[in-house]
C-alpha positions as CSV (number, residue, x, y, z in Angstrom):
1,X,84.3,88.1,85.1
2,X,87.1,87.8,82.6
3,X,88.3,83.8,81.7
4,X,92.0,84.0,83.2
5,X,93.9,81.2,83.7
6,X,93.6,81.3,87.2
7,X,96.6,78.8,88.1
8,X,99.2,80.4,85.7
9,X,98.2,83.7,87.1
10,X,98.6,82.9,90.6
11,X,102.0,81.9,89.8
12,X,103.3,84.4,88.1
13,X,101.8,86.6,90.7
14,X,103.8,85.1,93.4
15,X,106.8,84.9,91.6
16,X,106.8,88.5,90.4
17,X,106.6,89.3,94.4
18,X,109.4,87.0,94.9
19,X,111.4,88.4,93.2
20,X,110.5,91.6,95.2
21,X,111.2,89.4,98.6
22,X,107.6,89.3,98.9
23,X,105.1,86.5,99.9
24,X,101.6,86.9,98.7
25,X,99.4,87.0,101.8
26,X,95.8,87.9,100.4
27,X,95.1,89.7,97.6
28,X,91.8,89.7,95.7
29,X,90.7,91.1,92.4
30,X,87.4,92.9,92.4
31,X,86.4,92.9,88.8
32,X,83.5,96.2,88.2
33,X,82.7,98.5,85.5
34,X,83.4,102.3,84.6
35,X,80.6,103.5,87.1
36,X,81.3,101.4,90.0
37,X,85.5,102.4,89.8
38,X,84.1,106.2,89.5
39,X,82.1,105.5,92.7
40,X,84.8,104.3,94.6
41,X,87.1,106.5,93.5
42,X,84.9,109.4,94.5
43,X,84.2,108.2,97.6
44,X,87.9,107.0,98.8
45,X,90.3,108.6,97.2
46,X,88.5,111.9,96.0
47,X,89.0,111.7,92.9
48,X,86.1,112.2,89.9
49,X,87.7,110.4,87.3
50,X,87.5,107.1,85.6
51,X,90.9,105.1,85.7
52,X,92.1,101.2,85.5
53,X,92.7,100.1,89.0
54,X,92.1,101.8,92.7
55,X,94.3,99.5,95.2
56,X,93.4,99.2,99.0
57,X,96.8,98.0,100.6
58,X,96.9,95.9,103.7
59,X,100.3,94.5,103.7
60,X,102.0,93.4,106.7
61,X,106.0,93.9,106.3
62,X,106.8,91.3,103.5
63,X,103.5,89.7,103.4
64,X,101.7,91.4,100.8
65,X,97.6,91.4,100.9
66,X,94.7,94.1,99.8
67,X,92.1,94.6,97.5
68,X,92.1,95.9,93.9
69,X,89.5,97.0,92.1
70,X,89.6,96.8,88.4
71,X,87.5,98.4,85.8
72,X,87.1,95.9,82.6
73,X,85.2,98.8,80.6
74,X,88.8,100.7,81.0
75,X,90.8,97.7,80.5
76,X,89.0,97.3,77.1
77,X,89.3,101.3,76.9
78,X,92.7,101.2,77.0
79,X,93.8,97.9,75.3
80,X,92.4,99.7,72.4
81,X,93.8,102.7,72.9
82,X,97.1,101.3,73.2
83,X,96.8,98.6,70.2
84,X,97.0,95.6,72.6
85,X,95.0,92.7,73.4
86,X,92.2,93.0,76.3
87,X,93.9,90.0,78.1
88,X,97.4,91.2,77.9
89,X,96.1,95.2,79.3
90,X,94.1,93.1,82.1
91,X,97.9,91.4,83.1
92,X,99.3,94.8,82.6
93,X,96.7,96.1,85.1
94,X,96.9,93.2,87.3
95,X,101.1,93.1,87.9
96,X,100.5,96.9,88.1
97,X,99.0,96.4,91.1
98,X,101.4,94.0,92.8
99,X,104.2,96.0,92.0
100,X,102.4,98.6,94.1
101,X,102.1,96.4,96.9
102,X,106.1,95.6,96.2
103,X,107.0,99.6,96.9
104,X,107.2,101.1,93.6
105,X,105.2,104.2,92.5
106,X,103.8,105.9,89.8
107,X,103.6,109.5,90.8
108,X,106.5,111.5,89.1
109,X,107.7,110.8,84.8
110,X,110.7,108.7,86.8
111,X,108.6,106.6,88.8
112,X,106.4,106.2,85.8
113,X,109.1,104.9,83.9
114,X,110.6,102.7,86.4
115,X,107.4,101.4,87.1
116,X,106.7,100.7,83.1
117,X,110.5,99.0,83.5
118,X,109.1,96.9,86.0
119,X,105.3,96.0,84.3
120,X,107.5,94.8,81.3
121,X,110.0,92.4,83.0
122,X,107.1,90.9,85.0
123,X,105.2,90.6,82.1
124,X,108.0,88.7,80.7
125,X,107.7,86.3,83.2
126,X,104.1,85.4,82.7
């Protein structure tokens, strides 16, 4: 399991879906590595690939709650990749997923870049 700080993060969590008009229900962090994300994302979302996250949403209007699974051999992957620290891909990863549960998407360049946008102001809040 990584060392967050556990308290910081759970603030900035709620105020990045505050800021959103969201209110954090319950939302928990399943931490696994390459072979367990490639698992589940064979078996629920059909896909045979490795990635960061896989997000199970089970918000309720403005109360926002699910599960997200997060590969730490991708975090590392990546935070390598994209000449950054493992803790700051792992927030990266983590806001990513809120902002998910906030509405915003990741599918086309523009959502992609809105969503990027959006990662970097919350970031800035952490």
């Amino acid at each position: 399991c990584p060392s967050l700080d556990q308290p910081k993060v759970t603030e900035w969590i709620n105020a990045v879906a505050c800021s959103y008009g969201k209110k954090i229900d319950v939302v928990n962090y399943i931490f696994v590595d390459d072979e367990e994300i490639l698992r589940i994302n064979r078996q629920f979302i059909g896909h045979d690939y490795y990635t960061d996250h896989i997000g199970f949403d089970t918000s309720q209007g403005s109360f926002l709650s699910g599960d997200t699974y997060i590969s730490l051999d991708t975090v590392r992957t990546n935070a390598e990749k994209f000449g950054t620290t493992f803790d700051d891909e792992l927030h990266r990863v983590i806001i990513h997923s809120i902002l998910h549960l906030c509405g915003l998407e990741d599918h086309t360049p523009e959502e992609r870049q809105q969503m990027e946008e959006a990662e970097n102001v919350a970031l800035s809040m952490l």
